[in-house]
N, C-alpha and C positions, 0 to 999 in steps of 0.2 A: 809674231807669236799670237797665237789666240786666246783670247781670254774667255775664261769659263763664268758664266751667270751662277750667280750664290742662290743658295735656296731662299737667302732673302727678298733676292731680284726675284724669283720665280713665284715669291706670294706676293711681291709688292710691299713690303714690309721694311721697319729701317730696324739696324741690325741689336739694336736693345729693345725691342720689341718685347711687351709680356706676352704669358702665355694664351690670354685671356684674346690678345691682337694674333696672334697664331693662328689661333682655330677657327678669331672669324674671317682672315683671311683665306684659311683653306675652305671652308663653306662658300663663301663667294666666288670662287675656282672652281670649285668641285660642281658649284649650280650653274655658272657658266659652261663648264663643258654639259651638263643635262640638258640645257637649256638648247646647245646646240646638237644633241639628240635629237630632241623634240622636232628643230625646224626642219630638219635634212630629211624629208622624205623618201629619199631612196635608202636611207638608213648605209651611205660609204663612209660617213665619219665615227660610224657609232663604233668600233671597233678601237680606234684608235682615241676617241673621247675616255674610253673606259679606259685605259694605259694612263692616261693622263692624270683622271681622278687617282689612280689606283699611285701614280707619283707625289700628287698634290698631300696625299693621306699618311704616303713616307715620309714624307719632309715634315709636316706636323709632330708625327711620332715624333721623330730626330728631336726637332728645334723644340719640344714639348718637357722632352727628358735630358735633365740638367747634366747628368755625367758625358750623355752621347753630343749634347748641345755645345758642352765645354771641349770637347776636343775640338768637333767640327769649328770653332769659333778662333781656338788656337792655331788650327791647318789653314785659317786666312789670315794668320798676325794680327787677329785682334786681342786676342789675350799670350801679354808676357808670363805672367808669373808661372810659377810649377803648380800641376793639379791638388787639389786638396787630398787629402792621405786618402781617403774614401772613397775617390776616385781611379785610385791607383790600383787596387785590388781592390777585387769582392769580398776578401776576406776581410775579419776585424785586424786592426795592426799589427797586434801580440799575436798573431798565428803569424807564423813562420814554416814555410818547406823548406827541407834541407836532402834533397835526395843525394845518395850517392856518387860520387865522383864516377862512377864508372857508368852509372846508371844515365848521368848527364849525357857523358862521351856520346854514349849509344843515340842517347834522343837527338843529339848535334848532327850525330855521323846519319843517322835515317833520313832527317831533315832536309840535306845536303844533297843526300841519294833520289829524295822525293825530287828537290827542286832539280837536279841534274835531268830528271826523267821527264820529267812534265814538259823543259824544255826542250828536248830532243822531238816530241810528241810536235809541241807547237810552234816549232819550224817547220818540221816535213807537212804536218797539217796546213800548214800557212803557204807551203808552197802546190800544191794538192788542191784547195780547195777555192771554190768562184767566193767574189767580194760577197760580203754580208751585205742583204737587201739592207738597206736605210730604213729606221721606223716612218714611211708612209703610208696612209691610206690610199689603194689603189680603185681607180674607177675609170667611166669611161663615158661622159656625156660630155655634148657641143659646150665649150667656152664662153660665158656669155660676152657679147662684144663692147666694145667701146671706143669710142674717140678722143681723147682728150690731150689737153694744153700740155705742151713741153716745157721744161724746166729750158730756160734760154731764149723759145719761142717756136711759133708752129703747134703742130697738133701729131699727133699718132695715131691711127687706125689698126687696131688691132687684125683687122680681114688684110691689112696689105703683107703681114708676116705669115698669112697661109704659104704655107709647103714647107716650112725650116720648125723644127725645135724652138720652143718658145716656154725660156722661165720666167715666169709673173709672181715678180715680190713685193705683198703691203709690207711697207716702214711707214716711221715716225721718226723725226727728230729727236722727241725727248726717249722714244723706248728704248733700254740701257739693252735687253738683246739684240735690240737689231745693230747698236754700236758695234758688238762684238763680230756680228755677220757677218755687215758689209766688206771688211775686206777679203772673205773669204770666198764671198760671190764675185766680189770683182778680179778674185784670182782664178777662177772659174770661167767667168767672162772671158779673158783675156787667153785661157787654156783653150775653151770651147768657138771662140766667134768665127774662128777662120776656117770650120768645119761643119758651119752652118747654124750656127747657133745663136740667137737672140733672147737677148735679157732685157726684163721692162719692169725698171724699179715705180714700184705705184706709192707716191706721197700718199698720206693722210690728212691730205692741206685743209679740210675742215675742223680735224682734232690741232691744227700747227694756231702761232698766232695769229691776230687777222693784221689785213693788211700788209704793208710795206714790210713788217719788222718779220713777218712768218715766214712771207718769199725770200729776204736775206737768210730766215733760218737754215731754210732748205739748200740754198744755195753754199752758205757755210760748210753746211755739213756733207755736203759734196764733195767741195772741193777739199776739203780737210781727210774725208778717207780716202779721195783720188778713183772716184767713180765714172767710169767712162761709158756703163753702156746710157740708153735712154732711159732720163726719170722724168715722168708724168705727175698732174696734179688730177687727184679725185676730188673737185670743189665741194662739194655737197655730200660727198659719202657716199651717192648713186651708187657707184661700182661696187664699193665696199660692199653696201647690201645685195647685190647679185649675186657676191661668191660667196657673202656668208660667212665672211671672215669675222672670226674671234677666239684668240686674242691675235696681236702680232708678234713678233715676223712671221709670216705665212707665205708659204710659198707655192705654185701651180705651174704642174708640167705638162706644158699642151704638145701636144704629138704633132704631128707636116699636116693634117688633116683638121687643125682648130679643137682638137678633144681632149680634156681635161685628161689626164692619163695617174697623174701621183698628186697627193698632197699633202705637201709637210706641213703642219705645225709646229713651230721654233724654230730655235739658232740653226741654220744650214752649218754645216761645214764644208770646204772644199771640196773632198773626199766625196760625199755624200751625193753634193750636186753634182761632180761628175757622172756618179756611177747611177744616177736616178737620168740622166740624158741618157749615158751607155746604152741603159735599158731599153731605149727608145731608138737609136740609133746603133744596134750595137756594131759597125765599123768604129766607132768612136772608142778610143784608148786611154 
């Protein structure tokens, strides 16, 4: 089952956070995605930057405004009790609706009529229509390369996976989305590899701990989500600064030819990573 990241994972925030830790986590969000306007000179991320800010700005609202705060807060079991009366209606208490029995029937019976039609609608639509593109930014420049150290041992060369589909994913240990990810890449992985497909989980081994106890971390958390394709260490972050990654999980679809072709930023889902290969290979199903 996959788990969904809380609007509080998505500012970085712990979940009794004031409002005051809100907005300036969303300002630090929001100028990170500007920030990565500014560097991307061919301006393929600024598209999807602006999506981002434009979610970072929802979630403020939300988590800003106590009635909408307090459901959201209840729909992840952290609050038991029953909403306070002011929350329950926009009305004052002492107002009361009492429409008609007959009057209800009808709002019940149209209701019922609506939802019957809409699903009739989106099934035949659902079976009709091609998968919905995945929110990427699409583009089309050379990969920049790399060599580095395997998790186990050896080394990777990214020039030796020219001709095959190739997903490139920054993680981290401690980033609670990329928890959620990985098994959904490695259920991808294991969907995709025997139709040519290569996955190349890229550590963040300069943001991990140092030494002995960082290398167990990563090794941990391998073997705990049951990762099988290749994971690499970026020592220094070199790489990391080539592609410009921020934040993680982020992820890059290079096409049989080494050329960057999609790029997600956040949680992959299964789903997603399929149909962002399909794109690329589309014999693939």
């Amino acid at each position: 089952m996959t788990t969904r990241t809380t609007y509080y994972e998505t500012l970085g925030i712990a979940v009794d956070a004031t409002n005051d830790d809100i907005v300036a986590a969303c300002q630090v969000a929001v100028a990170r995605c500007r920030a990565d306007m500014q560097i991307d000179p061919s301006g393929e991320l600024v598209h999807l930057a602006e999506q981002r800010i434009a979610e970072y700005e929802k979630l403020r609202d939300i988590l800003c405004d106590p009635r909408q705060r307090y459901f959201y807060d209840r729909s992840l079991g952290l609050l038991l009790q029953p909403p306070p009366v002011e929350f329950q209606t926009g009305r004052p208490p002492h107002v009361e609706s009492t429409p008609l029995r007959k009057e209800l029937v009808m709002v019940i019976l149209g209701g019922l009529i609506g939802i019957v039609i809409v699903a009739i609608v989106w099934v035949i639509s659902g079976r009709m229509a091609t998968p919905i593109m995945p929110a990427a930014a699409e583009t089309n420049r050379a990969a920049p390369a790399f060599t580095l150290p395997r998790l186990g041992g050896g080394k990777l060369q990214l020039a030796d996976l020219k001709g095959k589909i190739v997903v490139v994913n920054f993680w981290g240990t401690w980033c609670e989305p990329c928890k959620a990810e990985t098994p959904a890449l490695e259920a991808a992985y294991l969907q995709l590899h025997s139709q040519g497909v290569e996955f190349v989980g890229v550590n963040l081994r300069h943001q991990e701990a140092l030494g002995a106890a960082g290398d167990a971390d990563v090794a941990n958390f391998v073997e705990k989500y049951g990762v099988t394709y290749p994971v690499v260490f970026d020592i220094k972050g070199e790489i990391s600064q080539k592609y410009q990654i921020s934040p993680i999980p982020v992820s890059y679809f290079l096409d049989t030819q080494g050329n960057i072709r999609y790029v997600y930023i956040g949680t992959l889902t299964t789903a997603d990573t399929v149909e962002l290969v399909r794109r690329l290979q589309p014999k693939i199903k």
